[in-house]
C-alpha positions in Angstrom: -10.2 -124.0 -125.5 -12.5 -126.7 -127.1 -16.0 -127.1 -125.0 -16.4 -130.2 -122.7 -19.0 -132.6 -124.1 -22.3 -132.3 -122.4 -24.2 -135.3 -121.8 -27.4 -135.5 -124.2 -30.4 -134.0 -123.2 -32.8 -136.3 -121.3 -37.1 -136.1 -122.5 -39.2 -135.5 -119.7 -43.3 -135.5 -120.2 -43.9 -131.6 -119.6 -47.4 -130.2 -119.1 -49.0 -126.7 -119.5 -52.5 -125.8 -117.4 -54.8 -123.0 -116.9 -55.6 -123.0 -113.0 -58.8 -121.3 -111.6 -60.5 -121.7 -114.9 -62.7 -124.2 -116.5 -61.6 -123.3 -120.3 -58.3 -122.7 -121.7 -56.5 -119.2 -122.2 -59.4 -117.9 -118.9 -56.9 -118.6 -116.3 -53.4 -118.1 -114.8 -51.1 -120.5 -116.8 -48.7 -123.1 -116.0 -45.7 -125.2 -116.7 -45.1 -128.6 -115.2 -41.8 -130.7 -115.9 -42.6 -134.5 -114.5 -40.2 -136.8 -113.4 -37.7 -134.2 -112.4 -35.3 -135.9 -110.4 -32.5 -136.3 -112.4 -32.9 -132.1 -113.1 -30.4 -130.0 -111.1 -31.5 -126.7 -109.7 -29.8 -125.0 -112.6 -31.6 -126.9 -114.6 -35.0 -125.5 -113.1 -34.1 -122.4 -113.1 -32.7 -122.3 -116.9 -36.3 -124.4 -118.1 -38.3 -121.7 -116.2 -36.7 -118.8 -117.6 -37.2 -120.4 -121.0 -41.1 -120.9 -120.6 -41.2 -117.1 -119.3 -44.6 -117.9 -117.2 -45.3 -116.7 -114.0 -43.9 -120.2 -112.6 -42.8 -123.4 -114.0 -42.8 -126.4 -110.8 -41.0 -129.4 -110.9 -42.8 -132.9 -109.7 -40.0 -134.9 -107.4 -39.7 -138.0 -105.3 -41.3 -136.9 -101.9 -38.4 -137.5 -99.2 -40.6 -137.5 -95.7 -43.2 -140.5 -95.5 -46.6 -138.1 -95.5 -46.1 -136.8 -98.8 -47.3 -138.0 -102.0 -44.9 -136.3 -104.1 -42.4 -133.5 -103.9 -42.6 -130.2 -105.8 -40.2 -127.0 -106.6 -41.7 -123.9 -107.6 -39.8 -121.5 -109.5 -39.8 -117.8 -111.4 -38.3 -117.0 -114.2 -35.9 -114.9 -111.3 -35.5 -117.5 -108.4 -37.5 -120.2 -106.3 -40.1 -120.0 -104.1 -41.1 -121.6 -101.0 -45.0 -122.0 -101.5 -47.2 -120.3 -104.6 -51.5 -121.3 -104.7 -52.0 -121.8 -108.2 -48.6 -124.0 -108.9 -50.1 -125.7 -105.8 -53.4 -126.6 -107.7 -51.8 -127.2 -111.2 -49.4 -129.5 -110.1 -51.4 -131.5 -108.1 -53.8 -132.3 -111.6 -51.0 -133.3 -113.7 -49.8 -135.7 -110.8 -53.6 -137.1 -110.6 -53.3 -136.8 -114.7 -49.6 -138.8 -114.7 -51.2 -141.7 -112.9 -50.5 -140.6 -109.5 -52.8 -142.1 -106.4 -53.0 -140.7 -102.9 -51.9 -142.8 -100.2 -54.7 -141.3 -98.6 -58.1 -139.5 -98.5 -56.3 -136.5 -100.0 -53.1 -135.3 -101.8 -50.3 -134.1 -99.4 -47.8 -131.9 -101.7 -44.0 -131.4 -100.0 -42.4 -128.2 -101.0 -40.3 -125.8 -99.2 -43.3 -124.3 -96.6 -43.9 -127.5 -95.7 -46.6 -130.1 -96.6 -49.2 -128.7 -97.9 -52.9 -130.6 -98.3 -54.8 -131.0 -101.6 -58.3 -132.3 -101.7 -60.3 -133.4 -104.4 -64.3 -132.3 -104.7 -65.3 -133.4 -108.1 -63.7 -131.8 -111.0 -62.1 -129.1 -108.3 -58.9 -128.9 -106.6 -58.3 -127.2 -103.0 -55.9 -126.7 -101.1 -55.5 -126.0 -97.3 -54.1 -122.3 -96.5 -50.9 -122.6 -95.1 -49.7 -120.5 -91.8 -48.9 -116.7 -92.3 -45.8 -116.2 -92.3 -46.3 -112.5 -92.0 -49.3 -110.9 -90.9 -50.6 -107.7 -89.2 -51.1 -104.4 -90.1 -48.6 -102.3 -93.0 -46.7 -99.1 -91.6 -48.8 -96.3 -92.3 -46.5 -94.6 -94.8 -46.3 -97.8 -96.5 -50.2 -97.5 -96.8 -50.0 -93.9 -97.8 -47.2 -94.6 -100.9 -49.4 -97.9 -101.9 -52.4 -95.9 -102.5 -50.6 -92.8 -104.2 -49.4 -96.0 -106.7 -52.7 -97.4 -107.4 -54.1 -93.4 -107.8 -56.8 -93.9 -105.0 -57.1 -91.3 -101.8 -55.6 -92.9 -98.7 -59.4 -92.1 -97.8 -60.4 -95.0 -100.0 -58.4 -97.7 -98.3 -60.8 -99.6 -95.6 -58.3 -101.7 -94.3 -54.5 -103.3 -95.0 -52.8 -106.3 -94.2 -49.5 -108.5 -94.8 -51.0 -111.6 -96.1 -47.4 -113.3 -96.4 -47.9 -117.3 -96.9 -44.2 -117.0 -98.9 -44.3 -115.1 -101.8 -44.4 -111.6 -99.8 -48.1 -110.3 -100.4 -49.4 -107.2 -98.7 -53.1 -106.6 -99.3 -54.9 -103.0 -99.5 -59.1 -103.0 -99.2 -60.5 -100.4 -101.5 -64.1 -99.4 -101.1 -65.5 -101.7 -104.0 -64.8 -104.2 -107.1 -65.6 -101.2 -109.4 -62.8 -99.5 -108.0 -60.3 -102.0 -108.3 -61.1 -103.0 -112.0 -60.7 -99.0 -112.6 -57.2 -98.9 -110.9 -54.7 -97.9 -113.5 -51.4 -98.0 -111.0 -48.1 -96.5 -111.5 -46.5 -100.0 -111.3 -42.7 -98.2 -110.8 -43.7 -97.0 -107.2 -43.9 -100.8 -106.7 -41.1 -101.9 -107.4 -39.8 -103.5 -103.8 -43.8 -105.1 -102.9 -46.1 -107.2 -104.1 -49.7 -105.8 -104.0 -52.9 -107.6 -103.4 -55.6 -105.4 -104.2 -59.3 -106.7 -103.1 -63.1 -105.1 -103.2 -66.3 -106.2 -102.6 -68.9 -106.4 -105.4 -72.0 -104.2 -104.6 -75.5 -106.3 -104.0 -77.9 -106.6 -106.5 -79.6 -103.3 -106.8 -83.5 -104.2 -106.8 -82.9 -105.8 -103.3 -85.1 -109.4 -104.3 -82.6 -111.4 -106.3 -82.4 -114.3 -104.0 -78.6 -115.0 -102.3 -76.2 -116.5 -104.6 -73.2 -118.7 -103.0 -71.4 -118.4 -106.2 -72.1 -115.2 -107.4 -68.5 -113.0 -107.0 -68.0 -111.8 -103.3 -64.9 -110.2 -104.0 -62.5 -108.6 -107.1 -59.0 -109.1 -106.8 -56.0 -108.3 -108.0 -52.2 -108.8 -107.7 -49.4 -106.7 -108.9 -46.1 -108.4 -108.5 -42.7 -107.2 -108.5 -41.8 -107.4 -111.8 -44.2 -104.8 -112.5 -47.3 -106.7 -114.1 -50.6 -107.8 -113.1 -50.8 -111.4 -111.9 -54.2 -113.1 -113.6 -55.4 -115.0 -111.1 -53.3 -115.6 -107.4 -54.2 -118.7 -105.0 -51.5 -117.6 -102.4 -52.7 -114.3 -102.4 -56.5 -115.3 -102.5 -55.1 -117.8 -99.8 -53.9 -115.1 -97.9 -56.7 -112.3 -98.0 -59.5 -115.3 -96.8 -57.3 -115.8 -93.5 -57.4 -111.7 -92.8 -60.7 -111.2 -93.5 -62.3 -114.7 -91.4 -60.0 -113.7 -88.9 -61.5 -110.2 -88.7 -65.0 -112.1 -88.4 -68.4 -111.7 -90.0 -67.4 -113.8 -93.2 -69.5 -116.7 -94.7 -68.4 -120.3 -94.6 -68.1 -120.2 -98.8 -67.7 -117.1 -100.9 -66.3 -116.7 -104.5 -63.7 -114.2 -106.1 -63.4 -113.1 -109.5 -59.8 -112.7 -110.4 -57.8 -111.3 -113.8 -61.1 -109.5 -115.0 -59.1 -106.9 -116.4 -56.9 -108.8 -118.4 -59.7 -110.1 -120.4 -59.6 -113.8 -118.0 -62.5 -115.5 -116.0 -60.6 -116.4 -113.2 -62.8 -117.8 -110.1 -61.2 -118.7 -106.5 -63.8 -120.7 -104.4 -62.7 -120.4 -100.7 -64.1 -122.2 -98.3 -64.1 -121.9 -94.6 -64.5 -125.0 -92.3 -65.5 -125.2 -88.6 -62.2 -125.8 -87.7 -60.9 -122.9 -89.0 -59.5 -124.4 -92.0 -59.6 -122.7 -95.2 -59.1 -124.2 -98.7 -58.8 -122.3 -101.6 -60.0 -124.1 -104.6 -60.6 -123.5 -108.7 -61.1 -125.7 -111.4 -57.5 -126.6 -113.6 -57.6 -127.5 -117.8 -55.0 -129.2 -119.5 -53.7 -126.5 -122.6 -50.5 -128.7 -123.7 -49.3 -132.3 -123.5 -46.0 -133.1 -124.7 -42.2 -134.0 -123.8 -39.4 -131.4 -123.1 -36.1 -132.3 -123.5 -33.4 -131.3 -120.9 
């Protein structure tokens, strides 16, 4: 049978970004196909597959009144409903494509909802969304976690779901030396997405003066495709509203993030009196062309 005809591919501008770093190839990379409503989900899905990055998001029309603009996030595997640093990178190539809040800050639509964006110089932050899942993990999913990361089930000082929509759960190990040393057996993994977090130690000679953006925390983010995520907003998202709810937390702390994969990922997270947590980084432009589809 001779092929139907296919209309000719249209050019769309297309944009790549490193989120939650200030200098290309440091952070977690991005893909970002503008003026994408004529695209059909197919479509999405078939470009995102073809870029093969951790996500590729789609800029749209918003269709409620709040929004600014609309955006769909997608996997090389499927969609998703919210994701932090797709969040962040989109929201720059909108400012970068001309695009203007109607108000004081950006208000992104997506499938969790709107989602708030607000600008503080050269840094992007967005506004935590609700947990969709929180609470405590079952104990024996605690004890197989740890048995795949290779730590004692001693070494885990606390766990949590820390689900805004991609499905994290979070285990606390003792310190950031431990978690850069993990070496995890990835295939016990295979049905959860691990957010591992520890806190770097003090400085050791007790009189170097408090730091608001020296590293708090190291983190790290094993997803189910069995590799390491280089640097995670939802997750980071995520791990700030267990660890303020559990009290005892500063209003602005730093993590350090894809550390090592040879990246300088930083999440800034700060907490206002409200209760209102943005997670912020800086975003660089690596690629500014047209794709055709």
């Amino acid at each position: 049978m001779p092929r139907t005809p296919s209309a000719p591919p249209r050019r769309h501008r297309f944009l790549q970004l490193d989120v939650f770093a200030d200098r290309p190839q440091r952070g977690n990379p991005l893909a970002v196909v503008l003026d994408a409503d004529a695209l059909r989900t197919d479509d999405m899905q078939r470009i995102a597959r073809w870029t093969n990055l951790s996500e590729t998001t789609f800029l749209l029309t918003a269709t409620v009144p709040d929004a600014d603009y609309r955006v769909r996030i997608f996997t090389p595997s499927g969609e998703l409903p919210f994701a932090g640093h797709p969040t962040l990178g989109t929201a720059r190539a909108w400012l970068w494509a001309g695009g203007e809040p109607a108000g004081d800050q950006i208000v992104q639509e997506c499938e969790a909802g709107l989602i708030t964006v607000r600008q503080d110089q050269d840094r992007l932050a967005f506004a935590a969304p609700p947990l969709r899942r929180s609470g405590p993990l079952d104990e024996a999913d605690v004890a197989r976690l740890a048995e795949a990361l290779g730590v004692e089930r001693s070494s885990v000082r606390g766990h949590t779901w820390a689900d805004n929509g991609p499905g994290w759960r979070v285990l606390e190990l003792e310190s950031a030396e431990q978690v850069l040393s993990l070496a995890p057996d990835l295939a016990w993994m295979a049905d959860a997405k691990l957010g591992v977090v520890g806190r770097h130690r003090a400085p050791a000679d007790g009189n170097t003066p408090l730091d608001a953006d020296r590293p708090l925390y190291e983190v790290r983010a094993f997803t189910l495709a069995g590799v390491e995520d280089p640097v995670t907003g939802s997750l980071n998202a995520g791990i700030a509203q267990w660890m303020v709810a559990r009290g005892g937390m500063p209003a602005h702390w730093v993590a350090t993030q894809g550390t090592a994969l040879g990246r300088d990922g930083l999440t800034v997270v700060d907490v206002e009196q409200d209760g209102t947590i943005w997670i912020g980084g800086s975003t660089v432009l690596t690629v500014d062309g047209r794709i055709l589809a």
